[in-house]
mmCIF file of the N, C-alpha and C atoms, coordinates in Angstrom:
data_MODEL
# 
_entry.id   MODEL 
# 
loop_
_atom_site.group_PDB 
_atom_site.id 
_atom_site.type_symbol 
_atom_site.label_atom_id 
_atom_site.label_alt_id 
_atom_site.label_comp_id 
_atom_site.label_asym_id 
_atom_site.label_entity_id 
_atom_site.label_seq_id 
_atom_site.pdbx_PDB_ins_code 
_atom_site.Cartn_x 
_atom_site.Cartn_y 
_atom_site.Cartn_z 
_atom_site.occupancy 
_atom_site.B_iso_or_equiv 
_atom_site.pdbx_formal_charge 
_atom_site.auth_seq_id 
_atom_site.auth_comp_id 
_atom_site.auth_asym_id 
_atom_site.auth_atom_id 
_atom_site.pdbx_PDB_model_num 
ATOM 1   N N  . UNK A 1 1  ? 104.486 111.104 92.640  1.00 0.00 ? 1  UNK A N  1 
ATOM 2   C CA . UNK A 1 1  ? 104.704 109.681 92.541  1.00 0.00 ? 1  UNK A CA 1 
ATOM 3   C C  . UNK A 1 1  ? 104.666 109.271 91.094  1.00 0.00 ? 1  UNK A C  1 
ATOM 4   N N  . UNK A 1 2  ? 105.539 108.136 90.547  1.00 0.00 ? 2  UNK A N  1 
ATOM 5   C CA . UNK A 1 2  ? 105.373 107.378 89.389  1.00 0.00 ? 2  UNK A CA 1 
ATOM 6   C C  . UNK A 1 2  ? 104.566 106.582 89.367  1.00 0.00 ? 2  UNK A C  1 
ATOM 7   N N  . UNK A 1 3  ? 104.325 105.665 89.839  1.00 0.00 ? 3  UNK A N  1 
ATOM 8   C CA . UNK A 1 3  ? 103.530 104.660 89.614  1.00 0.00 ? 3  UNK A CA 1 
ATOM 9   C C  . UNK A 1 3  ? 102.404 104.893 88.774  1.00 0.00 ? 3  UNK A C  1 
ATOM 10  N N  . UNK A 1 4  ? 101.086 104.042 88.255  1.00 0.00 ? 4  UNK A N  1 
ATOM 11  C CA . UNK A 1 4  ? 99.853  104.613 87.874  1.00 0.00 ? 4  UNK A CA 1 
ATOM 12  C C  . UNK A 1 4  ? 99.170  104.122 89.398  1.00 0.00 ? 4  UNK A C  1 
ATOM 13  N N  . UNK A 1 5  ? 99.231  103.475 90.302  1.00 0.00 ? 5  UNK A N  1 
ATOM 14  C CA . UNK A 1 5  ? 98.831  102.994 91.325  1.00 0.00 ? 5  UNK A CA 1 
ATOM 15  C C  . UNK A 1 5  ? 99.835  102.649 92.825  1.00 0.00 ? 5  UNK A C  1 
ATOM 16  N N  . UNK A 1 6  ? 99.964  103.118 93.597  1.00 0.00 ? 6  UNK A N  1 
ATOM 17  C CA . UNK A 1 6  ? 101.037 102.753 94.702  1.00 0.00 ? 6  UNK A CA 1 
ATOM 18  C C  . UNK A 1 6  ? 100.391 102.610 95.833  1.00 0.00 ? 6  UNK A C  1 
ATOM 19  N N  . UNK A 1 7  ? 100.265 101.414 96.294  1.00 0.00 ? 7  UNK A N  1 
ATOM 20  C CA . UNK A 1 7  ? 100.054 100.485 97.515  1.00 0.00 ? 7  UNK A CA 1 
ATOM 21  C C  . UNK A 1 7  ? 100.334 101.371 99.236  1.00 0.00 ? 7  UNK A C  1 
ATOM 22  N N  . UNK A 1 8  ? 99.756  101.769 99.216  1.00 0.00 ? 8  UNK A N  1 
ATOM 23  C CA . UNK A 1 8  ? 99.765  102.489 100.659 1.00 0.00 ? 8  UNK A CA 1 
ATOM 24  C C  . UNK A 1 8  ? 99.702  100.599 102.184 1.00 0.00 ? 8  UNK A C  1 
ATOM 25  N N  . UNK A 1 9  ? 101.059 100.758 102.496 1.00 0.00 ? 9  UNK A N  1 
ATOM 26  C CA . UNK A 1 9  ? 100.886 99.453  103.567 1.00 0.00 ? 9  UNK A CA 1 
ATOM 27  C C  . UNK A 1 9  ? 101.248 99.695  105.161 1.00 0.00 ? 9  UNK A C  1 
ATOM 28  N N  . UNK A 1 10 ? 100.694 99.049  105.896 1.00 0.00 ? 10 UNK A N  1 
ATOM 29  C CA . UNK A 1 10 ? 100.915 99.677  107.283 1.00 0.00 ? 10 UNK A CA 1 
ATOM 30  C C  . UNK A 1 10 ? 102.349 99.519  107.743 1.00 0.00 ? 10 UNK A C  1 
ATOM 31  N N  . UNK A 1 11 ? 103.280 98.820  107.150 1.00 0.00 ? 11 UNK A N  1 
ATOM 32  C CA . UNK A 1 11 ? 104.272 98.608  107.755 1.00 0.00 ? 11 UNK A CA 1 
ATOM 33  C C  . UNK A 1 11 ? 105.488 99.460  106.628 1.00 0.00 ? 11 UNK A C  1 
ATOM 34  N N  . UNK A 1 12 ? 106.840 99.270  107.478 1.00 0.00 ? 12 UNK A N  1 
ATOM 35  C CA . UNK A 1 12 ? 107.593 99.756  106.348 1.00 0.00 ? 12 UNK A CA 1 
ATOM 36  C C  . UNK A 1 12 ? 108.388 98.508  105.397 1.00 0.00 ? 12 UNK A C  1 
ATOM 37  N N  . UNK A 1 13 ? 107.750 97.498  104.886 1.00 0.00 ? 13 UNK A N  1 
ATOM 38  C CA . UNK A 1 13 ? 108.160 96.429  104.427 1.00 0.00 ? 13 UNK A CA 1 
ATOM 39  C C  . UNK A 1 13 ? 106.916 95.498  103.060 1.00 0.00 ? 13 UNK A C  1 
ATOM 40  N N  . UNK A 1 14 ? 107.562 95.344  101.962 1.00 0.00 ? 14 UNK A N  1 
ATOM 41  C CA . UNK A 1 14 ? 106.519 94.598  101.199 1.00 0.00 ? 14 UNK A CA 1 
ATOM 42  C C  . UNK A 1 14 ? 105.804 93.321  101.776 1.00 0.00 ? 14 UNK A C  1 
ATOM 43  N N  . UNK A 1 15 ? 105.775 92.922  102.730 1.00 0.00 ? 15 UNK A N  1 
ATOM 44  C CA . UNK A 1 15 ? 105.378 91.872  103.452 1.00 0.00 ? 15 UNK A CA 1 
ATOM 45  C C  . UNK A 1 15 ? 104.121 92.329  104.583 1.00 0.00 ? 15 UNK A C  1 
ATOM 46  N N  . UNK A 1 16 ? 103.729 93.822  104.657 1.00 0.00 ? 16 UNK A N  1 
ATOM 47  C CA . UNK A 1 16 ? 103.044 94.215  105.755 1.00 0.00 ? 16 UNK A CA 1 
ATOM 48  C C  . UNK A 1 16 ? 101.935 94.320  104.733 1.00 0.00 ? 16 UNK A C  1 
ATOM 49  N N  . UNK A 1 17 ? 100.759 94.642  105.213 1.00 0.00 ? 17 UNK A N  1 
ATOM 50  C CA . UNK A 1 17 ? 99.131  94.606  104.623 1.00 0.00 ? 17 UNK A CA 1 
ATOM 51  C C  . UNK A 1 17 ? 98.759  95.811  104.129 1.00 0.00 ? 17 UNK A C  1 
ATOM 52  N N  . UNK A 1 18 ? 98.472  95.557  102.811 1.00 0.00 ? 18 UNK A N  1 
ATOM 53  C CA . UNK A 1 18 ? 98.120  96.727  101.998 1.00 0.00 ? 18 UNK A CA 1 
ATOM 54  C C  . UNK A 1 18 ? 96.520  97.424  102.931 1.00 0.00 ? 18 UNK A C  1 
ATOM 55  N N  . UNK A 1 19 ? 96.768  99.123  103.027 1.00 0.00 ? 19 UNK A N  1 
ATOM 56  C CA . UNK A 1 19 ? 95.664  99.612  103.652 1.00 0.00 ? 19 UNK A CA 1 
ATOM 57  C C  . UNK A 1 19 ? 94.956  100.700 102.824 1.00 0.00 ? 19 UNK A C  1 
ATOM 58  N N  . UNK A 1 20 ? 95.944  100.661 101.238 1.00 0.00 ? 20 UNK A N  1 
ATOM 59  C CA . UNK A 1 20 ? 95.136  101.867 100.734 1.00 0.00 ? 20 UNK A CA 1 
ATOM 60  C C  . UNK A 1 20 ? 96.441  101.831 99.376  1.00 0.00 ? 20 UNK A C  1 
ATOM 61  N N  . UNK A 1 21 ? 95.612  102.747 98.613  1.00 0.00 ? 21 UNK A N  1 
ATOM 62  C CA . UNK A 1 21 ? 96.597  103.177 97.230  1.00 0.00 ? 21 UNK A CA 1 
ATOM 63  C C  . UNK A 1 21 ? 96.272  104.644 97.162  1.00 0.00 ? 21 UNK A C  1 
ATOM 64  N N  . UNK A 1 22 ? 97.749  105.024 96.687  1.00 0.00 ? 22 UNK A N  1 
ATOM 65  C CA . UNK A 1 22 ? 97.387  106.312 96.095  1.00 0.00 ? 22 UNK A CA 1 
ATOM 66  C C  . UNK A 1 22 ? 97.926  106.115 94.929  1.00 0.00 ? 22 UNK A C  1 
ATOM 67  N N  . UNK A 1 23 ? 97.145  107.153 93.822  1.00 0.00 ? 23 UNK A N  1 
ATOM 68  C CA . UNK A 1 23 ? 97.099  107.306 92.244  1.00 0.00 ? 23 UNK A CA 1 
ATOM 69  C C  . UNK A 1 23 ? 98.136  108.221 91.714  1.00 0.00 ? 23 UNK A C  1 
ATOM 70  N N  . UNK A 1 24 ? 98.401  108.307 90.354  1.00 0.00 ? 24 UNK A N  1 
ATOM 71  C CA . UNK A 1 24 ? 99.534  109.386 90.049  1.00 0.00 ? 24 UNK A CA 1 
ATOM 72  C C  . UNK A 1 24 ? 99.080  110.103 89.904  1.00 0.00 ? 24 UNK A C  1 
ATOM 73  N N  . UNK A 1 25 ? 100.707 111.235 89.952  1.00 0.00 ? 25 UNK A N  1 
ATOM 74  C CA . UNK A 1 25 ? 99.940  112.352 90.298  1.00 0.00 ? 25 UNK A CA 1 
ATOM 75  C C  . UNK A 1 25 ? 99.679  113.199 91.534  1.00 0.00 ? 25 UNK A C  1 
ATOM 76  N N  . UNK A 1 26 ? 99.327  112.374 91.873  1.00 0.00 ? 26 UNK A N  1 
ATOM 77  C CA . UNK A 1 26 ? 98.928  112.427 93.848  1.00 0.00 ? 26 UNK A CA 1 
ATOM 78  C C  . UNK A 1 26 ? 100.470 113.412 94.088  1.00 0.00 ? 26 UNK A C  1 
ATOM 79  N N  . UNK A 1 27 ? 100.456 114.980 94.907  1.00 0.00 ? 27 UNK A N  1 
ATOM 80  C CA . UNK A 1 27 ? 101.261 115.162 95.540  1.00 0.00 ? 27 UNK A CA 1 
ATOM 81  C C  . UNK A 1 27 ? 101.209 114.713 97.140  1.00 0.00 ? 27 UNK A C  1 
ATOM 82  N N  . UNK A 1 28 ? 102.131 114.355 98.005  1.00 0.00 ? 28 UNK A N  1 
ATOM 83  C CA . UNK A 1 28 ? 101.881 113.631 99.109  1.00 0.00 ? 28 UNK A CA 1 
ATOM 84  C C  . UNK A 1 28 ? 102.824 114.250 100.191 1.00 0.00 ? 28 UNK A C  1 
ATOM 85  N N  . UNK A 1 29 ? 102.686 114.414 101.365 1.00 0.00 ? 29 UNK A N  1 
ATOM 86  C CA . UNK A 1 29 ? 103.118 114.586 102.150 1.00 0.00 ? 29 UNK A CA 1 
ATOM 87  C C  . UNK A 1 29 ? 104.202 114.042 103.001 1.00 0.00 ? 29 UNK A C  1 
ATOM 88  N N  . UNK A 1 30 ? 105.931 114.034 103.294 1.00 0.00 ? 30 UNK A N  1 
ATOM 89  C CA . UNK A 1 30 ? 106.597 112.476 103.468 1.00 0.00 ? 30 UNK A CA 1 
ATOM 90  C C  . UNK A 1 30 ? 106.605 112.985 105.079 1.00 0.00 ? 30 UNK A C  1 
ATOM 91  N N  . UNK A 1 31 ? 106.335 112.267 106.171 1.00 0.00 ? 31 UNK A N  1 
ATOM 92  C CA . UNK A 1 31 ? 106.539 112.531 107.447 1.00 0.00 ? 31 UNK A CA 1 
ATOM 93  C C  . UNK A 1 31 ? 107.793 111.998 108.286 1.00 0.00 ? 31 UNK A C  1 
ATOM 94  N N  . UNK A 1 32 ? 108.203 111.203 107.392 1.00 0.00 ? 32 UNK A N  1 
ATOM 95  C CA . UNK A 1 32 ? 109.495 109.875 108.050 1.00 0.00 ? 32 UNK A CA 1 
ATOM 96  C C  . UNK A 1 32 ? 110.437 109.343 106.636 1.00 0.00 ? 32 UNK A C  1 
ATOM 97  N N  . UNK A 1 33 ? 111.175 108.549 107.353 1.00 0.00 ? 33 UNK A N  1 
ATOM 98  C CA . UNK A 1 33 ? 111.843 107.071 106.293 1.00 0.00 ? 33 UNK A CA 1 
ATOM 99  C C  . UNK A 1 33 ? 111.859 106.364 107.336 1.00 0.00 ? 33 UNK A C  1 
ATOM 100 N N  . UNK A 1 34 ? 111.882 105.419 106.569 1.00 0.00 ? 34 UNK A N  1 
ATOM 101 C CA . UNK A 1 34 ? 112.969 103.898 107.110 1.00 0.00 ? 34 UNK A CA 1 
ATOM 102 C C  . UNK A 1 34 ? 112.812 103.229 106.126 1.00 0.00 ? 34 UNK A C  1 
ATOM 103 N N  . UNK A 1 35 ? 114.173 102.986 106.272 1.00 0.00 ? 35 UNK A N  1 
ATOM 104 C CA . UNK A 1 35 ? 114.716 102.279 104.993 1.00 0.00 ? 35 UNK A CA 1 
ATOM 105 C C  . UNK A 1 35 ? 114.858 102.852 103.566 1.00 0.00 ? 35 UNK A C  1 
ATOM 106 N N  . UNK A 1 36 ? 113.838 101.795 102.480 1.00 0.00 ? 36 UNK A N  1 
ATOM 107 C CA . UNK A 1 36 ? 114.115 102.142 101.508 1.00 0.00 ? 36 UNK A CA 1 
ATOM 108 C C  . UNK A 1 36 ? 112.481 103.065 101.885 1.00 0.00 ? 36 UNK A C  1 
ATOM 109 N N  . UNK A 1 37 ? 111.525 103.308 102.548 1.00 0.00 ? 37 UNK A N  1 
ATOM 110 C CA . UNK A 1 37 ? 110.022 103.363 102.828 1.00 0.00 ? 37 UNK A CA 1 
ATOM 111 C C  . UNK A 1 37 ? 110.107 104.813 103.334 1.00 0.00 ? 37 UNK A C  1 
ATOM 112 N N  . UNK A 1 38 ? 108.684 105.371 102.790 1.00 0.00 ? 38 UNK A N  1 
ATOM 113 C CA . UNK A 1 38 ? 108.631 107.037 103.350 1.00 0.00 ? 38 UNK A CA 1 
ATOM 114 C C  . UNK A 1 38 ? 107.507 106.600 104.016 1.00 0.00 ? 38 UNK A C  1 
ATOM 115 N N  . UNK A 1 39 ? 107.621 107.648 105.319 1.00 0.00 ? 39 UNK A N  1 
ATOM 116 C CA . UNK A 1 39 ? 105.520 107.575 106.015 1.00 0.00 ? 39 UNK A CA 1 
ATOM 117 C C  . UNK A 1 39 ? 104.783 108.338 105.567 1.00 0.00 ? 39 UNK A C  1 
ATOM 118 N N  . UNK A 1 40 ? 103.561 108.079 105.333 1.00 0.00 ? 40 UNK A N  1 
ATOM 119 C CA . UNK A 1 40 ? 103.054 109.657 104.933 1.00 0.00 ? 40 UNK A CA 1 
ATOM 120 C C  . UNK A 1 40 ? 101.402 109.397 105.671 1.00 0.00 ? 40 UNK A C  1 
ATOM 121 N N  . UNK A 1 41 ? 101.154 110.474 105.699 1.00 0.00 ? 41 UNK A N  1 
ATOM 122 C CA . UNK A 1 41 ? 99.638  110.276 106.857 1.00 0.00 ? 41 UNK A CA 1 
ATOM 123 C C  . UNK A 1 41 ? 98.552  109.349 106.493 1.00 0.00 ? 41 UNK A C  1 
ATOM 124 N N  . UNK A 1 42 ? 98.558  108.442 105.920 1.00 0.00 ? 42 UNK A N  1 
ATOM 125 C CA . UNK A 1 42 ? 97.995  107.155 105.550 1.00 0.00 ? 42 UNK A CA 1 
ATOM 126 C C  . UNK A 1 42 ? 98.942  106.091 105.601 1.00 0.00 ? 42 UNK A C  1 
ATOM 127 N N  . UNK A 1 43 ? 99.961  105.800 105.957 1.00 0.00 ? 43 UNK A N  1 
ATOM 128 C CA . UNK A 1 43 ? 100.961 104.493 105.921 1.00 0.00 ? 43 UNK A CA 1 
ATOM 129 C C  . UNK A 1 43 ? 102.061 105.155 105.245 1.00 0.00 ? 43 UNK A C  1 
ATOM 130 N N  . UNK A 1 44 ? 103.024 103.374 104.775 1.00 0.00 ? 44 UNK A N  1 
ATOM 131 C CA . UNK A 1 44 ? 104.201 103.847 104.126 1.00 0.00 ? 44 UNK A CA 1 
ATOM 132 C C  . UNK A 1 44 ? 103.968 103.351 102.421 1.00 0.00 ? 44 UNK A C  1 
ATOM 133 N N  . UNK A 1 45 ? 105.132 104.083 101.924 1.00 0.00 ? 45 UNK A N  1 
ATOM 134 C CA . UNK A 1 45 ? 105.096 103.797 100.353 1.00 0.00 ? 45 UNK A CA 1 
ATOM 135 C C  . UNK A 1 45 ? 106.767 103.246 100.100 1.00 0.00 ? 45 UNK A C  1 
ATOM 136 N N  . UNK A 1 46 ? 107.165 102.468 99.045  1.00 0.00 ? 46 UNK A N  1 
ATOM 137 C CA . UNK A 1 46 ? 108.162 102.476 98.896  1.00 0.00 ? 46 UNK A CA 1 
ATOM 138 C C  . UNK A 1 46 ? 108.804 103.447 98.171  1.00 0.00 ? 46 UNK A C  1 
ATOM 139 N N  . UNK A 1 47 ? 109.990 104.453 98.123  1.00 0.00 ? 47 UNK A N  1 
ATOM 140 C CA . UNK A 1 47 ? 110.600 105.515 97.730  1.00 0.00 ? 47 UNK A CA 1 
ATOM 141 C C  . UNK A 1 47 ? 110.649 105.471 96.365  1.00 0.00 ? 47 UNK A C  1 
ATOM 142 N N  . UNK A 1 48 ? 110.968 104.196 95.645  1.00 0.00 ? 48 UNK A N  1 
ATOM 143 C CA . UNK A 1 48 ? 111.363 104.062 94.355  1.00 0.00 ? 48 UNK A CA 1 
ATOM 144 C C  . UNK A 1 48 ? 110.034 104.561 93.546  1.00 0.00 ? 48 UNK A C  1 
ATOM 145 N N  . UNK A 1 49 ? 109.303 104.381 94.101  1.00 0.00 ? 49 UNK A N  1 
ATOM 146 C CA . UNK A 1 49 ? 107.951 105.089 93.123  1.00 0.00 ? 49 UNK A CA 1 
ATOM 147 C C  . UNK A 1 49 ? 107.602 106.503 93.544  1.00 0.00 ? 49 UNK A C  1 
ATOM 148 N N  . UNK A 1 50 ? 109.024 107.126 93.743  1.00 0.00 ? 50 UNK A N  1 
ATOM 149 C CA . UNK A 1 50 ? 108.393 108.702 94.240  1.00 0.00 ? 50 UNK A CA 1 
ATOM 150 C C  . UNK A 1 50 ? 109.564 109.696 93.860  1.00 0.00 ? 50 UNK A C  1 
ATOM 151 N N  . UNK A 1 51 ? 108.977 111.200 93.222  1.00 0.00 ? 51 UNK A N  1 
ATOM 152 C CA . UNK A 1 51 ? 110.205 111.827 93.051  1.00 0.00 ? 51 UNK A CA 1 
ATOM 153 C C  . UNK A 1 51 ? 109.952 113.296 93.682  1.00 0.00 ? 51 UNK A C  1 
ATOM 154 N N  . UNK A 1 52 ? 111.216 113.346 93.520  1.00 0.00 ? 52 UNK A N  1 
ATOM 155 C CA . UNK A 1 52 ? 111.087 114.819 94.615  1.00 0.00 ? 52 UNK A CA 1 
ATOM 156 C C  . UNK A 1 52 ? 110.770 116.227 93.477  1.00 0.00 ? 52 UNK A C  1 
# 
């Protein structure tokens, strides 16, 4: 991930409730998409702060 901080939220949308952050750095696990949003075993993240 890029970010220095990325918002872990329950939904796949900036409008759903933040439930957690992960830090950079962090390698992460992607389980899904939708949309622009990956799942990963704590919620979703938005893609743009993540590289493969």
């Amino acid at each position: 991930m890029t970010a220095s901080k990325l918002n872990i939220r329950s939904g796949a949308s900036t409008s759903t409730k933040v439930v957690g952050y992960y830090t950079k750095g962090q390698v992460l696990d992607i389980i899904g998409q939708t949309g622009s949003f990956y799942k990963t075993s704590r919620g979703y993240i938005h893609s743009g702060y993540t590289k493969k």
